[in-house]
N, C-alpha and C positions, 0 to 999 in steps of 0.2 A: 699418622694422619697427614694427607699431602694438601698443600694448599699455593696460594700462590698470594705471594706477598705485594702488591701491587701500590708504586710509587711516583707512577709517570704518567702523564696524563695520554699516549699514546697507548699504554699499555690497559687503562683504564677503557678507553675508549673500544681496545678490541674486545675488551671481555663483556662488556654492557652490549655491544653488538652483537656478538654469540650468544648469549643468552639469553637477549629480547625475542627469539626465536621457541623459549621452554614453555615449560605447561604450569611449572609452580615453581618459582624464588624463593628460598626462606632467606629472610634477612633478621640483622639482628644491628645495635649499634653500642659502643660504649663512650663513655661520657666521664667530664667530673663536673660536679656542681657543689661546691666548697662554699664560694666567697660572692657568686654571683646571681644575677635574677635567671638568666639564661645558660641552660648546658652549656659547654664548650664539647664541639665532638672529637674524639680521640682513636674513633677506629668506625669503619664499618666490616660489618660480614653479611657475606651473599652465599650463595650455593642453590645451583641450579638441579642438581641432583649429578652430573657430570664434573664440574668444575668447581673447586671453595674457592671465594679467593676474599683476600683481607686490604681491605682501601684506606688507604692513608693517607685523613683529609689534612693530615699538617705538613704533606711533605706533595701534596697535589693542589695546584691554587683554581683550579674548575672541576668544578664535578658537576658539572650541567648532564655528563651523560649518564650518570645515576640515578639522575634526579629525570631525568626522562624516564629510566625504566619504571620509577615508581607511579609513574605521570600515567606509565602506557596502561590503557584500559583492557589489551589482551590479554597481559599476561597477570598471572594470581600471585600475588604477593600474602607469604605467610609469617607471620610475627609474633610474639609470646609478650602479653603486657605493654599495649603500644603505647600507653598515655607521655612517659617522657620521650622515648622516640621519635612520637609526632610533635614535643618540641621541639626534637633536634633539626627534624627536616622542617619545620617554619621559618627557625633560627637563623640555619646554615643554608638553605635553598631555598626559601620563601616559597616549599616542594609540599602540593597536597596529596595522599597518594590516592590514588583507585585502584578499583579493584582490590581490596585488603580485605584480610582478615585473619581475627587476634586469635592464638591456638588458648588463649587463657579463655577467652570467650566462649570458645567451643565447648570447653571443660566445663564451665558453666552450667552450659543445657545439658551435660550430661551429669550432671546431680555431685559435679565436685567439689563448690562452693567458688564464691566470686572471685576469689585470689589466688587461686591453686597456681605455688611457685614451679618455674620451669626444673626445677631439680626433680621436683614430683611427679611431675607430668610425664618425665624422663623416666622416672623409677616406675610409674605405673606401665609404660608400653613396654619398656627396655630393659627393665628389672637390674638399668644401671644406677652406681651410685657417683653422683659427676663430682669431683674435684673441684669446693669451690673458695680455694686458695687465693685465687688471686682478681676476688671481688672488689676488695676494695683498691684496688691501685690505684698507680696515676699514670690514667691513658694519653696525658698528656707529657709526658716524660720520651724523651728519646736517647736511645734506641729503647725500643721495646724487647723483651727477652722472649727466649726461645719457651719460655713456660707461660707467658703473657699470650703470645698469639696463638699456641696449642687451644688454651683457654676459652680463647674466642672462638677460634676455629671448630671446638667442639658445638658453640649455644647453636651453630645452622645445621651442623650436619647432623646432630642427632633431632633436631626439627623436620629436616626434612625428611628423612629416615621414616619419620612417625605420622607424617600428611597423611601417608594414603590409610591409614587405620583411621585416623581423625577423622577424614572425610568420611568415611565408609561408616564409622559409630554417627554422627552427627546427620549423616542422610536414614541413616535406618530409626532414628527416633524422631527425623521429619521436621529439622531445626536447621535447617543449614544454612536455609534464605535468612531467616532470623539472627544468626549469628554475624552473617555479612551488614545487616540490616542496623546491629546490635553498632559493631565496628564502624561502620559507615557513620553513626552518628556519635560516635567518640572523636571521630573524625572532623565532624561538623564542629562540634563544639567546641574543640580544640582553636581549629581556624574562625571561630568565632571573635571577632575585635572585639576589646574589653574597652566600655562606654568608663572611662575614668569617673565621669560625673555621677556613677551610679553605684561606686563602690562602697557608699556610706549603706546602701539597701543589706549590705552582707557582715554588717557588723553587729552580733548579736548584743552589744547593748545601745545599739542607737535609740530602740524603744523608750531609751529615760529619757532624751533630751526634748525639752522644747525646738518651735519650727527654727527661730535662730539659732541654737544651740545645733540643732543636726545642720544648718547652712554651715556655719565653721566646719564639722565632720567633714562636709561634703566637700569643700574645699580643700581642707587640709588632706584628705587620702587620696584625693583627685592630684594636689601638687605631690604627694610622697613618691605614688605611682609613677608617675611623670619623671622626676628626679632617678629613681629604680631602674627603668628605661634605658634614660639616656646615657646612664654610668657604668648599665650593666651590676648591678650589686640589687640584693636581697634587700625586699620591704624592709626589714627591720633592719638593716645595715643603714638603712636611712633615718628611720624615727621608728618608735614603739607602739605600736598599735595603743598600748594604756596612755603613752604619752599626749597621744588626739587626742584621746578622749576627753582626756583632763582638760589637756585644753581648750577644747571646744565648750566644755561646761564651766572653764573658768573665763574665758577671752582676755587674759592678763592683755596690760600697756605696756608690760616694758618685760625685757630676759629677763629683770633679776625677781619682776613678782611670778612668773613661769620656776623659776631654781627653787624657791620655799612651796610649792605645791607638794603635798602629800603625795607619791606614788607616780611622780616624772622621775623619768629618766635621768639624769643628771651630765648624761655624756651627750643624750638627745641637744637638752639646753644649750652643753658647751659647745657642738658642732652645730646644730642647725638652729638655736637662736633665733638668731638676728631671720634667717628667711620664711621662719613658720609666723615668725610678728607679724612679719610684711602679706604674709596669707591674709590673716586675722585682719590687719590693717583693712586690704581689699574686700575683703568680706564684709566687713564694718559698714561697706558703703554699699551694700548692694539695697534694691528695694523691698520692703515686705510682699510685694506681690509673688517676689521669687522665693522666700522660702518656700524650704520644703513642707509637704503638710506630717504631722505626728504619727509617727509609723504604732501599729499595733500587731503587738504579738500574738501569733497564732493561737499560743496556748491559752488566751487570755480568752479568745471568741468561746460565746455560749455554748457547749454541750463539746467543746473541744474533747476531753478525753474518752467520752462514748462514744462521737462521730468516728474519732483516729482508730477507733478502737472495730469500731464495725465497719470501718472502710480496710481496714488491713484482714479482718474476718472474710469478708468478702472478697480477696484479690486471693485472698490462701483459696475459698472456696471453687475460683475461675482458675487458679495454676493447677490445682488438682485434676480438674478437667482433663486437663493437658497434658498432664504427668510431669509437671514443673513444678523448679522448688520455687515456691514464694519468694526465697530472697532476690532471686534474678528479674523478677514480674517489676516487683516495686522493695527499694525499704524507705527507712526513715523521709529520707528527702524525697524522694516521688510521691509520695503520700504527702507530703506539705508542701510541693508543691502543686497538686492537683487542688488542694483543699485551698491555698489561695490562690487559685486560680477561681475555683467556684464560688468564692465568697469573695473578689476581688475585693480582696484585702489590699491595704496600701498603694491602689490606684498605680497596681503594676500592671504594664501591657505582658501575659506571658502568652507569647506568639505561640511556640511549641512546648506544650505540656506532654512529660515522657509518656506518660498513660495512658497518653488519646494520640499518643504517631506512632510513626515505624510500625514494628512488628506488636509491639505493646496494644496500638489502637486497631488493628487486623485482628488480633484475638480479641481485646479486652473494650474497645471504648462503647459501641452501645451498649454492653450489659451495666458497665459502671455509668456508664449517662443517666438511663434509666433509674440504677440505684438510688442514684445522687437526687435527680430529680422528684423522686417518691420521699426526699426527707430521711433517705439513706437509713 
């Protein structure tokens, strides 16, 4: 397999040049994420169908012209699973891409199920079985070995290998726009800014607490976050999700009434102490006008498991239509989220409900409007 190992940013620079000129890119990136909130990237791969070549962002200090090709709206960019990827290019190039779209995606519409790993994708076109040895490494390690970057250098080129059959299956069952449509807003959502003040909404047991009780949550996950952030390290490298909770339902005065609470942390206490008091402290003083109001569980609202029940009945009955599998229409979460959406539950603004945009509301949303509206 020939490739070209690319380590300079002049050398970077010709190949992103040459090949802002092709018709399809497959890229690929690899990554570790151990210890931190954020990937650290440790290789890319491209392949234009002429040229692999392997970028090496720790030995290159700009990859602005990378980050342009994924930028550029001409050309098609093809990818396998892009959800941590498009951390990587937030991260590392504050880089949204256009024009994309995920080959897991594609597989999708074509009745393979939502996660069809790229081994299988491979094995289905190519009846190869790929070497996948040197998964778990560490891309961040130098030098990389001669069996490390074969490795990578295989994930594009038998992607791109496989485009034109993908395309060719995906336009013949008339899903293609959708698929882009699909990616495009994996895309959004991604580059979506996370409202810290609203991370208490995602915590399935905030429904116990009173409205001061959830103001501490909301506090406390909004300071966690924040802390996560700026250090780079993993939520729970900072405090324990159970550890808020407790303590938003206890609001201790001092570390050591926090150290006897049933079911903290105890390394939580001994490291962050003293600055989650200081939370609670502030909290302490805020006004009652601003607590939050008492969140209610979805499953709790009246006729909850007939409605979920006939609203997923109904989404199988509209994907069959179509010759789609249900689970890609909607599952669990699209269906609670449409349902609090229509019963606005918990005085949430949900700007875009998956089931009434993109390609989901072009198929689906007058028929489920309708449904909804008749008392479903």
């Amino acid at each position: 397999m020939q490739f070209t190992y690319i380590q300079d940013q002049q050398e970077l620079l010709r190949y992103c040049q040459q090949v802002s000129h092709a018709e399809v890119l497959a890229v690929d990136t690899e990554f570790v994420r151990t210890r931190t909130l954020y990937p650290n990237l440790g290789l890319i791969q491209a392949y234009d169908g002429n040229e692999l070549a392997l970028i090496d962002p720790v030995a290159i200090d700009d990859l602005e012209p990378f980050w342009q090709l994924l930028r550029d709206e001409s050309l098609l960019k093809v990818i396998h699973s892009c959800s941590e990827d498009l951390e990587v290019f937030l991260q590392s190039g504050n880089c949204k891409p256009a024009n994309m779209i995920d080959s897991q995606v594609i597989m999708s519409f074509l009745g393979h199920g939502l996660s069809m790993g790229y081994a299988a994708m491979i094995k289905h076109y190519l009846t190869l079985e790929l070497d996948k040895s040197e998964s778990r490494t560490d891309w961040m390690k130098r030098p990389l070995s001669e069996s490390q970057l074969h490795y990578a250098a295989a994930d594009v080129l038998h992607l791109h290998q496989i485009c034109e059959r993908l395309f060719s299956d995906i336009n013949q069952v008339g899903f293609y726009q959708a698929a882009k449509l699909e990616t495009q807003q994996q895309i959004e959502k991604k580059f979506t800014a996370i409202d810290a003040d609203l991370l208490y909404l995602e915590n399935k047991q905030a429904w116990k607490l009173q409205p001061q009780q959830l103001l501490f949550l909301q506090h406390l996950l909004a300071w966690r976050y924040e802390q996560a952030v700026a250090r780079n390290l993993p939520l729970s490298f900072v405090a324990k999700e159970h550890t808020l909770m407790i303590l938003a339902q206890r609001n201790p005065q001092s570390v050591g009434a926090m150290a006897n609470y049933d079911g903290v942390d105890i390394l939580d206490v001994r490291h962050k102490g003293k600055a989650m008091l200081n939370v609670l402290k502030t909290a302490n003083k805020e006004p009652v006008e601003v607590y939050p109001a008492r969140l209610t569980r979805l499953d709790s609202y009246p006729n909850y498991k007939q409605v979920f029940k006939a609203v997923k009945q109904k989404i199988a009955e509209l994907a069959k239509q179509q010759d789609l599998d249900p689970q890609i229409v909607a599952g669990k979460k699209q269906i609670h989220q449409f349902l609090s959406w229509f019963w606005q539950l918990n005085q949430q603004k949900i700007e875009k409900v998956d089931l009434l945009t993109g390609w989901r509301g072009q198929l689906f949303a007058k028929a489920l409007a309708e449904f909804a509206d008749n008392g479903f």
